[in-house]
KEMAR-347170 format. One line per 5 residues: number of its first residue (from 1); for each residue x, y, z of C-alpha. Coordinates in steps of 0.25 Angstrom, whole numbers, plus 2048, in hexadecimal, padded with zeros to 3 digits. Each point is the difference from the previous one (the first is absolute). Layout:
residues N
NUM	X,Y,Z; ...
This chain:
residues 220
1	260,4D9,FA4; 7F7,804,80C; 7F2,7F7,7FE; 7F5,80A,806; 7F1,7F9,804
6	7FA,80D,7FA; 7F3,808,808; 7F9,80C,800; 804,80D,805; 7FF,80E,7FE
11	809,808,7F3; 802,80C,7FD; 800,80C,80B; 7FC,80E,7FF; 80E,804,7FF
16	7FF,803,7F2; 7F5,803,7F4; 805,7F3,7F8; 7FF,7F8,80D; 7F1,801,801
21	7F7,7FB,804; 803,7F7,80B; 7FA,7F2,7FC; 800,7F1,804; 807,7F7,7F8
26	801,7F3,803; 80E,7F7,7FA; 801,7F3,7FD; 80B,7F9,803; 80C,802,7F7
31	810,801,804; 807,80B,7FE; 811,803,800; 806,802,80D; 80A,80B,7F8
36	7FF,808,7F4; 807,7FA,7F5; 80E,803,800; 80A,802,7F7; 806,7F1,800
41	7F3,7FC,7FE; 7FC,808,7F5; 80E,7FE,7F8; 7FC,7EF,7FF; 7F5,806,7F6
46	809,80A,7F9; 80A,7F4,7FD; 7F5,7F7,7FC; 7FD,80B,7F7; 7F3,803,803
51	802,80C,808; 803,80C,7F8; 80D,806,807; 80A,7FC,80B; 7FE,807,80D
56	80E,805,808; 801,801,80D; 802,7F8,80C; 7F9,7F2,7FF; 7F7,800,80A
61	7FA,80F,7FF; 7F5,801,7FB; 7FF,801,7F1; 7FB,80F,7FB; 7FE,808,7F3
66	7F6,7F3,7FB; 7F4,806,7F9; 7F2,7F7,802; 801,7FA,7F3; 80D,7FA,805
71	7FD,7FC,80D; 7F4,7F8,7F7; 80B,7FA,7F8; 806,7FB,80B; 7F6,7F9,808
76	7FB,7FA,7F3; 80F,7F9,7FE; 800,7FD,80E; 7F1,7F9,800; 808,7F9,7F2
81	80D,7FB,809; 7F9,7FB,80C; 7F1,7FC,7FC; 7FA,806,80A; 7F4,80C,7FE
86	80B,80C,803; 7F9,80D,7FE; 800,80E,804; 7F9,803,80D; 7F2,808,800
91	7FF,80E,805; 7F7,7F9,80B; 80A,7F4,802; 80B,80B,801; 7F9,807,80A
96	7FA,7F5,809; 80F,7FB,800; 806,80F,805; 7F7,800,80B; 803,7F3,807
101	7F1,7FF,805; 802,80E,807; 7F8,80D,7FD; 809,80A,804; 806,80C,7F9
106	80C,7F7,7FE; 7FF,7F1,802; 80A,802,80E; 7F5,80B,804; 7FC,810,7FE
111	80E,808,802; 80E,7FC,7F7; 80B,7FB,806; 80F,800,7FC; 806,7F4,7FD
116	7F2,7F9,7FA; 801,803,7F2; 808,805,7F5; 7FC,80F,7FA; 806,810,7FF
121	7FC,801,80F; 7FF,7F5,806; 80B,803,809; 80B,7F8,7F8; 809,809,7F9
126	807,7F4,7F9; 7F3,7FE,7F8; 7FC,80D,7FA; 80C,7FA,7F5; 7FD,7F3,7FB
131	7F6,7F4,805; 808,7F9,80A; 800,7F1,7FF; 7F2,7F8,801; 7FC,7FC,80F
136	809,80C,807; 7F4,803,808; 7F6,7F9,809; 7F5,7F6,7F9; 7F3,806,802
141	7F4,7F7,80A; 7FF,7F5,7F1; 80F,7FF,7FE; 802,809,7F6; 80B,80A,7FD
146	802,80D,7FA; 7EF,802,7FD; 802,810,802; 80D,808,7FC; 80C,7F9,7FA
151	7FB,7FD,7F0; 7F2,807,7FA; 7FA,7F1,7FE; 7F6,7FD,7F3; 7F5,7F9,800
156	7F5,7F7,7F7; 7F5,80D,7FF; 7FE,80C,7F8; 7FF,80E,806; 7F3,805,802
161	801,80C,808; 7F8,7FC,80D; 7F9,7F4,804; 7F1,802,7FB; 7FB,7F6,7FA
166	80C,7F4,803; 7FE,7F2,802; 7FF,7FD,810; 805,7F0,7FC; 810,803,800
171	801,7FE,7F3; 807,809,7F6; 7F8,80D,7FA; 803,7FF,7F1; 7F7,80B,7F9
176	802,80E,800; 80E,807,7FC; 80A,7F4,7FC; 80A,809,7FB; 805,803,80E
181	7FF,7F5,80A; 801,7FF,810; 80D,802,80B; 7FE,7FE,80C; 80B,802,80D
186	807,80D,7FD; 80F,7FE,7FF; 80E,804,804; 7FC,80F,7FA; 7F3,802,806
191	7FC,806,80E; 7F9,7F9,80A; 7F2,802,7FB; 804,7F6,7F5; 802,7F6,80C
196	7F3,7FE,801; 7F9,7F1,7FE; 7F5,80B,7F9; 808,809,7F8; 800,7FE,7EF
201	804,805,7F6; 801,7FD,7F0; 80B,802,7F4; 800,7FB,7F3; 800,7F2,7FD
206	80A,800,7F5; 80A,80A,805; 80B,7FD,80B; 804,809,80C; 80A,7FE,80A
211	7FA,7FD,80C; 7F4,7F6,7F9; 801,7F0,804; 7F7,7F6,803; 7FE,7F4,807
216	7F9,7F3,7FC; 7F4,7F8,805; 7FA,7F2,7FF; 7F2,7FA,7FE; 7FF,7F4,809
């Protein structure tokens, strides 16, 4: 876990419909996972029984095909195992973390570059098949790896199809359509316009697809 002393910046961009309008939100401090979560990982909860089916794969890529409601059984076993306040991340938290404190197109500035991320044209062949392994590629300005391409990643909020009328506190925006929930990051599949710290995106939050994971956060 990354600890992150939260802030104000600006989210969103006029990139996209659903990504507007540009508003301040201020964070509060909260930690947040250096990786998604990976297939190891994910596999303790399936042998605790608490996770509904075990993942295949190599042990540290990234878990995929996890619908919301599973990546929800998961940080509450893990919030059970280790009493400590894991959760998913908000939108807001999600996206403050992605940007590193930067406010460019991509958190390492305006253009792509190969070798930063994984996605269908990023400029590693290799990836357009499966996730490669958590951390392959450089942490952004926070720490952080994989937060654009490599998994679709879900977080705490429901979908509402832009940001009119949501919170400017960080924290999760709950009301509005809860039978689709939010990923963020673009994955292995995706082009480069999913790399985006600003890009969303929704899917249903009971059915698994194969690029969805998730990674966990924690309330100080």
């Amino acid at each position: 876990m990354v600890a992150l002393q939260g802030g104000s910046f600006s989210m969103g961009s006029n990139d996209d419909a659903s990504e507007r309008p540009i508003r301040r939100v201020t964070v509060k401090p909260f930690a947040i996972a250096k990786y998604p979560v990976t297939v190891r990982e994910w596999n303790a909860c399936a042998a605790a029984k608490v996770c509904g089916f075990t993942a295949t794969g190599k042990d540290e890529a990234p878990v995929t095909n996890v619908s919301w409601s599973d990546a929800k059984q998961y940080v509450t076993w893990l919030a059970d195992v280790t009493k400590k306040a894991y959760r998913l991340p908000s939108e807001a938290e999600w996206e403050f973390a992605a940007r590193g404190g930067t406010q460019t197109r991509y958190w390492w500035g305006e253009q792509m570059q190969p070798g930063m991320a994984s996605c269908k044209d990023c400029g590693d062949s290799a990836a357009a098949e499966q996730p490669t392994k958590v951390g392959n590629f450089k942490s952004n300005p926070f720490g952080l790896h994989d937060m654009g391409g490599g998994v679709d990643q879900w977080v705490e909020d429901c979908w509402h199809k832009n940001y009119q009328g949501a919170p400017a506190d960080g924290s999760p925006w709950l009301g509005g359509d809860c039978t689709s929930h939010v990923l963020r990051s673009g994955s292995w599949k995706n082009d480069t316009r999913y790399v985006r710290p600003a890009n969303r995106d929704n899917y249903d939050t009971n059915v698994r697809y194969p690029t969805h994971g998730f990674r966990v956060a924690l309330s100080p």
